[in-house]
Every structure is written in C-alpha cells, then in structure tokens.
N, CA, C and O atoms as a MOPAC input file, in Angstrom:
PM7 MOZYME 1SCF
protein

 N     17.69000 1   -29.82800 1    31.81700 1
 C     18.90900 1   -29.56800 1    31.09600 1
 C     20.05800 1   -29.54000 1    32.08600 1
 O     20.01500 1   -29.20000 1    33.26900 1
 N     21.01700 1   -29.93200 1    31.42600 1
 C     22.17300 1   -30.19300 1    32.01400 1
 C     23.51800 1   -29.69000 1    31.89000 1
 O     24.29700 1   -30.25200 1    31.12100 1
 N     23.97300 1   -28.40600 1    32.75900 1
 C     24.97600 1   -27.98300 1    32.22200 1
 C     26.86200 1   -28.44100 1    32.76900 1
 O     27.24700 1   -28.13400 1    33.89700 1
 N     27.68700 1   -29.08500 1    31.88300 1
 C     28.59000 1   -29.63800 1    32.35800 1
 C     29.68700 1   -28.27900 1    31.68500 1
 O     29.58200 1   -27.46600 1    30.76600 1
 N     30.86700 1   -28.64500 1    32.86700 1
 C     31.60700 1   -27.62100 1    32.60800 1
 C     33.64300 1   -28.48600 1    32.36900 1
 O     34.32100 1   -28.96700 1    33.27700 1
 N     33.88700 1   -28.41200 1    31.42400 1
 C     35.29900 1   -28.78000 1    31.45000 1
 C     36.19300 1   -28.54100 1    31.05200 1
 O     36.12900 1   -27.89300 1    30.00700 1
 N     37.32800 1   -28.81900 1    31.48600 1
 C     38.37800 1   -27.86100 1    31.52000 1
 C     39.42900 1   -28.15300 1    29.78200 1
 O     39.12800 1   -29.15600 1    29.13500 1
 N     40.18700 1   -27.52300 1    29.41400 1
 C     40.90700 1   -27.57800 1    27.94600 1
 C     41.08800 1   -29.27800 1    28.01800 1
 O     40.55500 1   -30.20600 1    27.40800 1
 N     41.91600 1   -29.20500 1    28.87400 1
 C     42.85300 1   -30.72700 1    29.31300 1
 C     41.44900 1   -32.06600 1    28.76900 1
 O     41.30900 1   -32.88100 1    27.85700 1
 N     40.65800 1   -31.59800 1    29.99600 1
 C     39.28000 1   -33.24000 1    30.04800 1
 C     38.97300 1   -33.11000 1    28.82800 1
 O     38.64700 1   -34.20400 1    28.36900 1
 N     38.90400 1   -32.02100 1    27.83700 1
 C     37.72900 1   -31.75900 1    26.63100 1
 C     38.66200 1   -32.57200 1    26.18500 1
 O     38.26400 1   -33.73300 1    26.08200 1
 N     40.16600 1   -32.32500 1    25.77100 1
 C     41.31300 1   -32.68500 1    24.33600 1
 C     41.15400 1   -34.61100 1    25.13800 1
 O     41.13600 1   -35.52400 1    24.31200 1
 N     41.08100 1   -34.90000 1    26.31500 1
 C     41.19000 1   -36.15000 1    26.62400 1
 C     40.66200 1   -37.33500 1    26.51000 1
 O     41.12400 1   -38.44800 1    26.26000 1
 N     38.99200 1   -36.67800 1    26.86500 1
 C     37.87600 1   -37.32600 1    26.65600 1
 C     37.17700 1   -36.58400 1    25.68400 1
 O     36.69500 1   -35.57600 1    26.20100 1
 N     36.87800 1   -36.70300 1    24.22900 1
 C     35.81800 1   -35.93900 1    23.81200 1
 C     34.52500 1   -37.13400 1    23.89400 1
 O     33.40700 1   -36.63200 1    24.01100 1
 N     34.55500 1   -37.92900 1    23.86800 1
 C     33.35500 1   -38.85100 1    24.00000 1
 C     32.23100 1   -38.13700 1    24.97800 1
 O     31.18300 1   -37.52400 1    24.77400 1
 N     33.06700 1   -38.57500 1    26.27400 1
 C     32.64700 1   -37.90800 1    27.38600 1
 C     31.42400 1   -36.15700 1    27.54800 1
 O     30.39100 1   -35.80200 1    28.11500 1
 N     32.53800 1   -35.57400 1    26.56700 1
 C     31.87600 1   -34.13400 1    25.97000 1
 C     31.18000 1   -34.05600 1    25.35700 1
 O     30.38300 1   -33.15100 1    25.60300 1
 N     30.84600 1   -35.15300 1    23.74600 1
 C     29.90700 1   -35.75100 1    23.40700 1
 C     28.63300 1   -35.95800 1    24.14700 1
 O     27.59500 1   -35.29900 1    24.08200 1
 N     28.88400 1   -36.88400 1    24.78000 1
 C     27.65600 1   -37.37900 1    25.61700 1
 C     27.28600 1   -36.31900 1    26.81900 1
 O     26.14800 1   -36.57100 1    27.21600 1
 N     27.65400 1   -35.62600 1    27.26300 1
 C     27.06400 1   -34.91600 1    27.70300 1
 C     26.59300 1   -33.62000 1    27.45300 1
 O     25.95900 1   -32.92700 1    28.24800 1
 N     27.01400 1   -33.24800 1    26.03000 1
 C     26.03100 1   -32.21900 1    25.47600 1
 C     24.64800 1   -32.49300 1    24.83100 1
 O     23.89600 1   -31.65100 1    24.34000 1
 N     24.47600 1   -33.67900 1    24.91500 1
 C     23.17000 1   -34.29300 1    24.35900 1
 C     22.18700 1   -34.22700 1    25.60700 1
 O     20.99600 1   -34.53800 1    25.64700 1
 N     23.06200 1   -33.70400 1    26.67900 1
 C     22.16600 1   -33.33300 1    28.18400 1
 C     22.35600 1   -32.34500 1    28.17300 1
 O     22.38800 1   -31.88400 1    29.31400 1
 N     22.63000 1   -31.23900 1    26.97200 1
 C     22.68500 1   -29.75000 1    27.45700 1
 C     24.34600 1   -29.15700 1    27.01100 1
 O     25.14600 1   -29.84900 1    26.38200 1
 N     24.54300 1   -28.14300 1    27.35700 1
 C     25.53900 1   -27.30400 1    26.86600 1
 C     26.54200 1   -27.74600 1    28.01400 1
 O     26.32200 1   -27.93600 1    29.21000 1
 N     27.84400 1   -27.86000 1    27.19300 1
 C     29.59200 1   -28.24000 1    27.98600 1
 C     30.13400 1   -26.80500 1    27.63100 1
 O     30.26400 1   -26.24900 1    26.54000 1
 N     30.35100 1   -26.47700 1    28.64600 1
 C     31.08900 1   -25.35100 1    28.85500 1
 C     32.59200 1   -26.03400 1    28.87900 1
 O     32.92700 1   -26.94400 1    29.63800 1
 N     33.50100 1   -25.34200 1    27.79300 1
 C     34.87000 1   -25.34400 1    28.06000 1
 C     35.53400 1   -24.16100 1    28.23700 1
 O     35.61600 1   -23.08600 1    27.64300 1
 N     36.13900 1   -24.83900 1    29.56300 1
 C     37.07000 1   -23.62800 1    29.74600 1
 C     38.69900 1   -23.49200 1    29.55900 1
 O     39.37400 1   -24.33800 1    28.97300 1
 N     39.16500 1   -22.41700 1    30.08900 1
 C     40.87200 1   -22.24600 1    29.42100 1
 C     41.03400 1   -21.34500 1    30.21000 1
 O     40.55600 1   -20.21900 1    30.34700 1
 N     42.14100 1   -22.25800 1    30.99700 1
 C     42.49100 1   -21.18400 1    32.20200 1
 C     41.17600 1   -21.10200 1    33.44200 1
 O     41.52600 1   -20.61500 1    34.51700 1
 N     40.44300 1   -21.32900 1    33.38200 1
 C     39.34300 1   -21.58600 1    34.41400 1
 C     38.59300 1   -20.73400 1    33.97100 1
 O     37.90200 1   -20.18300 1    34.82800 1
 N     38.42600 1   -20.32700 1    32.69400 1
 C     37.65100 1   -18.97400 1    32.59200 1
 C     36.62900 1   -19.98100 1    31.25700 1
 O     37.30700 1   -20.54700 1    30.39900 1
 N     35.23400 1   -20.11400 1    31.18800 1
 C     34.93200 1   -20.31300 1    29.93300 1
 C     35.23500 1   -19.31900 1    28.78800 1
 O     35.36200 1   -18.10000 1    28.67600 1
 N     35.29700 1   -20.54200 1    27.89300 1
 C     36.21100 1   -19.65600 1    26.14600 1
 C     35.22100 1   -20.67700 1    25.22800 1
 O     34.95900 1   -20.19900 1    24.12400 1
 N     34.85000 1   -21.51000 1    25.40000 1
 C     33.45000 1   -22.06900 1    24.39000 1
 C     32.51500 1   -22.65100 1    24.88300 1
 O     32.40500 1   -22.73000 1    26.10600 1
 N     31.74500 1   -23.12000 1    24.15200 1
 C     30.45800 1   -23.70900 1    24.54000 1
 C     30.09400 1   -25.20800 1    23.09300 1
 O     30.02500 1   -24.94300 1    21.89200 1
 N     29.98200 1   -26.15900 1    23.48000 1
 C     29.30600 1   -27.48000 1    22.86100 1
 C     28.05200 1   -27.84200 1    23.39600 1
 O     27.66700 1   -27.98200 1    24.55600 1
 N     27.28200 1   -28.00800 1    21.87600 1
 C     25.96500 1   -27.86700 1    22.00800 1
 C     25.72600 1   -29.52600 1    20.97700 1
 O     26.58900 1   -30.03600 1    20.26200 1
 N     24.65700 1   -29.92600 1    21.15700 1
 C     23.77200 1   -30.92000 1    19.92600 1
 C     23.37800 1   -30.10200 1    18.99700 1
 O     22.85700 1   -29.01100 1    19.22900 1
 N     23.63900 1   -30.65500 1    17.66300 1
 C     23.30100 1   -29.79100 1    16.57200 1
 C     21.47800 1   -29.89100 1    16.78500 1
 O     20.82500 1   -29.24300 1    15.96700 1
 N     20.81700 1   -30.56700 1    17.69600 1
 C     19.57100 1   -30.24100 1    17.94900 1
 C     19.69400 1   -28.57600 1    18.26900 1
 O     19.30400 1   -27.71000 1    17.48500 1
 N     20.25400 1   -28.34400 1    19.45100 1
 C     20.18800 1   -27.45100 1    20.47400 1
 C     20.72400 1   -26.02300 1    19.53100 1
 O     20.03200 1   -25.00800 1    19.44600 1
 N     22.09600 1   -26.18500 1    18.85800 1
 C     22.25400 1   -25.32800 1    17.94500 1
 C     21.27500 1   -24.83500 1    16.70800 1
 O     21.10200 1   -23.67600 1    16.33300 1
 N     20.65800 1   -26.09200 1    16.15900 1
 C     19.52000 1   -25.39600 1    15.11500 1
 C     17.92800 1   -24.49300 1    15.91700 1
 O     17.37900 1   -23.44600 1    15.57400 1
 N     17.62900 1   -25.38400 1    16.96100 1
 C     16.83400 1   -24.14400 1    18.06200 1
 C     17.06900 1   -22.81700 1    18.42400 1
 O     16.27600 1   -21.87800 1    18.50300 1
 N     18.52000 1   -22.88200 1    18.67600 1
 C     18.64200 1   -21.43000 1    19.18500 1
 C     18.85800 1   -20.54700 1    17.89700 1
 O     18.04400 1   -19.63300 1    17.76400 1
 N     19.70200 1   -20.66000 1    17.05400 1
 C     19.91900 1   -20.17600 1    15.60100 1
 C     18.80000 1   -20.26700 1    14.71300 1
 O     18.89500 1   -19.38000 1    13.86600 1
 N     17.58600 1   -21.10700 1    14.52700 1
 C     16.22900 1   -20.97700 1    14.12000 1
 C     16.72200 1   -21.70400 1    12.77800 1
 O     17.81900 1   -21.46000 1    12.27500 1
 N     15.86900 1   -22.55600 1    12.28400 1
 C     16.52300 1   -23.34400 1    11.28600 1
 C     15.39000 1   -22.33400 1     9.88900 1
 O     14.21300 1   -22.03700 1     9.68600 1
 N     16.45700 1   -22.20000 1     9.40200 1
 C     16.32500 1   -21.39600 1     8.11000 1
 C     15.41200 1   -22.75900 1     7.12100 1
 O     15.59500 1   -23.97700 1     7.12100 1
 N     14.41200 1   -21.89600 1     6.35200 1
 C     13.26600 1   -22.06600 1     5.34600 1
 C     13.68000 1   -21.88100 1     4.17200 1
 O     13.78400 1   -20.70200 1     3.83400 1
 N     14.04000 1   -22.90800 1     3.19900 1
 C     14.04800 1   -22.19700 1     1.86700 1
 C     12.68900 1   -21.87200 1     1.54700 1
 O     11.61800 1   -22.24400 1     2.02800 1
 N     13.03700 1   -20.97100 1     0.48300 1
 C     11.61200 1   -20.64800 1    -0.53900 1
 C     10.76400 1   -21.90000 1    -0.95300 1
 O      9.58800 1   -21.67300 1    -0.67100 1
 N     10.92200 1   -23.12000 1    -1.51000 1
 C     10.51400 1   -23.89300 1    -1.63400 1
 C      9.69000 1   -24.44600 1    -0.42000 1
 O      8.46300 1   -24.39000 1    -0.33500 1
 N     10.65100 1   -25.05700 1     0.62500 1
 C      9.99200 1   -25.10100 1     1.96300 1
 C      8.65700 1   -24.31900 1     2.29900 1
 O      7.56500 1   -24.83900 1     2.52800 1
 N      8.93200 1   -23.08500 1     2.28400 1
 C      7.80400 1   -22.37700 1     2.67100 1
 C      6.44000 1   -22.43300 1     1.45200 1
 O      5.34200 1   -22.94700 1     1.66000 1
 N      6.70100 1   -22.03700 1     0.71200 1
 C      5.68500 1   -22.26400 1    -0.14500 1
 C      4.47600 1   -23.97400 1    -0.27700 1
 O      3.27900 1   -24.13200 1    -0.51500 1
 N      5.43300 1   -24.75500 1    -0.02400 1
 C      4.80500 1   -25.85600 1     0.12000 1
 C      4.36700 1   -26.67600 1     1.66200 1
 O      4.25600 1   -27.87700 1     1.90600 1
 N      4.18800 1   -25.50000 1     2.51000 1
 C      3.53300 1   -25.47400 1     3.25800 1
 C      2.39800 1   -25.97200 1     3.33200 1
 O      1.68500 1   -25.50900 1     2.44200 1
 N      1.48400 1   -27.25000 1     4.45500 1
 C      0.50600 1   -27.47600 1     4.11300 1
 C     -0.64400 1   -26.18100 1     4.30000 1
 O     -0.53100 1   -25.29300 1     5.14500 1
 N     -1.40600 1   -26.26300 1     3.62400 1
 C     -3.12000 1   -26.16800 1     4.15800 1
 C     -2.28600 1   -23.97900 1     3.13100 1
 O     -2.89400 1   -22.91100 1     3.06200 1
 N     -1.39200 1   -24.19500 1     2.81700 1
 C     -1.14500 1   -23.25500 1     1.81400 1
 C     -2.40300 1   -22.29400 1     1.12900 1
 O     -2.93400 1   -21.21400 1     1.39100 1
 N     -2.55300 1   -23.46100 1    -0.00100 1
 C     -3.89300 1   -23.44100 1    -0.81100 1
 C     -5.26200 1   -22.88900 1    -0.17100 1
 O     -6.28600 1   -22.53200 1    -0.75200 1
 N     -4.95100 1   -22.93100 1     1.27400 1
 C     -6.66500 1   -22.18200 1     1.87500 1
 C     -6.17000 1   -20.73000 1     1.92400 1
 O     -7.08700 1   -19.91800 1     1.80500 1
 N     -4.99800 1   -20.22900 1     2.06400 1
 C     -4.80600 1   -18.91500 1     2.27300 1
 C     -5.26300 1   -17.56200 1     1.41200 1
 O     -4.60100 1   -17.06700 1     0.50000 1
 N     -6.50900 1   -17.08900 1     1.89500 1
 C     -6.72100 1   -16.02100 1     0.48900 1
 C     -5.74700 1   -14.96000 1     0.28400 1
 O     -5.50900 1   -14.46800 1     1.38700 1
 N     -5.09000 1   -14.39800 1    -0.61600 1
 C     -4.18700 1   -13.54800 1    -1.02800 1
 C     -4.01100 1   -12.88300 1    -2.23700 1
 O     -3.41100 1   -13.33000 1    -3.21500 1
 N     -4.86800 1   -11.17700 1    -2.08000 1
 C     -5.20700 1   -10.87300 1    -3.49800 1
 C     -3.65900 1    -9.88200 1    -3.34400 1
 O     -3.51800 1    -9.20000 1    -2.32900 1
 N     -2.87200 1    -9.88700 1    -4.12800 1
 C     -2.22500 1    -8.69300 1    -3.71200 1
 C     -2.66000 1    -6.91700 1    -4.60200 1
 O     -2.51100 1    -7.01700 1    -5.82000 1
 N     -2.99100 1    -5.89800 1    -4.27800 1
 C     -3.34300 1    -5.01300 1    -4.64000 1
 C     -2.85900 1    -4.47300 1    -5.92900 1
 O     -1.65600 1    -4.22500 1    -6.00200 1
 N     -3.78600 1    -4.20200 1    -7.19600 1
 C     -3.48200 1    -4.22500 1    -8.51600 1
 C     -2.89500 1    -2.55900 1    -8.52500 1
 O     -3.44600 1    -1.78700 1    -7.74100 1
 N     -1.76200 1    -2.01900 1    -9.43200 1
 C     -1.42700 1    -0.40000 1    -9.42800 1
 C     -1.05100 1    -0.46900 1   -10.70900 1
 O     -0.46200 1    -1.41700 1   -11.22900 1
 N     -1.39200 1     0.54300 1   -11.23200 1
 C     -0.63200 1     0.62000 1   -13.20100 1
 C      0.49800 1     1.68700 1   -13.03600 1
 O      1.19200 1     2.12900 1   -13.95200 1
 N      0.57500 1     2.06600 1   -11.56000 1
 C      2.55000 1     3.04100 1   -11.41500 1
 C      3.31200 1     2.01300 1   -12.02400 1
 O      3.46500 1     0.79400 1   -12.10100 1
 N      3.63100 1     2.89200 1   -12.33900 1
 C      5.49300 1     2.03100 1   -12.89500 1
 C      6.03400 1     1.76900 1   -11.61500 1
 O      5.46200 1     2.27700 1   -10.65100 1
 N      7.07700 1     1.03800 1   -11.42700 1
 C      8.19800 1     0.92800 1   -10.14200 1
 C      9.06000 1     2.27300 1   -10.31700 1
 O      9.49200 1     2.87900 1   -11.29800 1
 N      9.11100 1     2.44700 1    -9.07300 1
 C     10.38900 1     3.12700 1    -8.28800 1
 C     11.42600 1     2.76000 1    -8.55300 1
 O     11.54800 1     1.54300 1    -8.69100 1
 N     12.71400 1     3.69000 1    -8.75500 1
 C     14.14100 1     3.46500 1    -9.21600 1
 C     14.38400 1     3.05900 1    -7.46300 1
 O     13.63600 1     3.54800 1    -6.61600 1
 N     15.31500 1     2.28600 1    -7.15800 1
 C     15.72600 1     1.81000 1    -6.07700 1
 C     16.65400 1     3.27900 1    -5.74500 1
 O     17.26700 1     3.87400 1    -6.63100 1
 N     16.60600 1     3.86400 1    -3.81500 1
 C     17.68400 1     4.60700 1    -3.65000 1
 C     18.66200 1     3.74800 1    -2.89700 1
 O     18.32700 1     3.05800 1    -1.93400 1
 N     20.11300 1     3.83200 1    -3.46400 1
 C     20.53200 1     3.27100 1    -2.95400 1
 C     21.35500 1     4.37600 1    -1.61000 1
 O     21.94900 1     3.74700 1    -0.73500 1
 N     21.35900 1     5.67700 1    -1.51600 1
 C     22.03200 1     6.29700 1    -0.71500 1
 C     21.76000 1     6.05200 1     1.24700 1
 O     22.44600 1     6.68400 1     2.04900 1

C-alpha cells in the first residue's frame, strides 16, 4: 500500500492524478501542511466501514438450509418494553 500525500493546490489541479493514486492506497490532503482529509477507493472505504447485509442478503446465505435452529418454545406473554 501506498500512501501519497497532497497538498489543497495539487488535489484542486490534478484530481486524476489523486484518482490514480488512491487505487494504490490512501491520498492524504492537506491544508496548510497539516492533513484535513483523506481519499480512499470505494474498495478501501467499503473494507474499513464493513459493507452492510440486508436481511435478505443474509438469509439467503448459502449452505443456510444445513443450519439446525430450534428456537426455545414459552407460553409467557411478552414483556411491555422499558423504555426509561
């Protein structure tokens, strides 16, 4: 991985440039010489952020169907939710 670092000016000048080299890793931009963001590949962003499962998704999971799952039978009524 490859971390490139550039300044307000190169980012607004070249974004190509910034482009292509976040596909080698995270571009640090900075402002004022200080980093103030970071450009990532929406690869690299759905990795670190964990790419969310719908319900559907998950359920149709393969090899699903082998999973045994009794869930435990009770004749209680439900609980009023607390909300305090």
């Amino acid at each position: 991985m490859t971390i490139t670092t550039l300044s307000s000016r190169e980012f607004n000048q070249d974004t190509s440039r910034a482009k292509k080299a976040a596909s080698n890793g995270p571009v640090f931009i900075t402002d004022r010489g200080k980093p103030a963001h970071v450009l990532l590949s929406i690869e690299e962003y759905q990795r670190l952020v964990g790419k969310g499962r719908s319900i559907v998704d998950a359920l149709s999971m393969p090899g699903l169907a082998d999973i045994e799952f009794e869930p435990p039978h009770s004749r209680e009524l439900p609980r009023a939710a607390d909300f305090s």
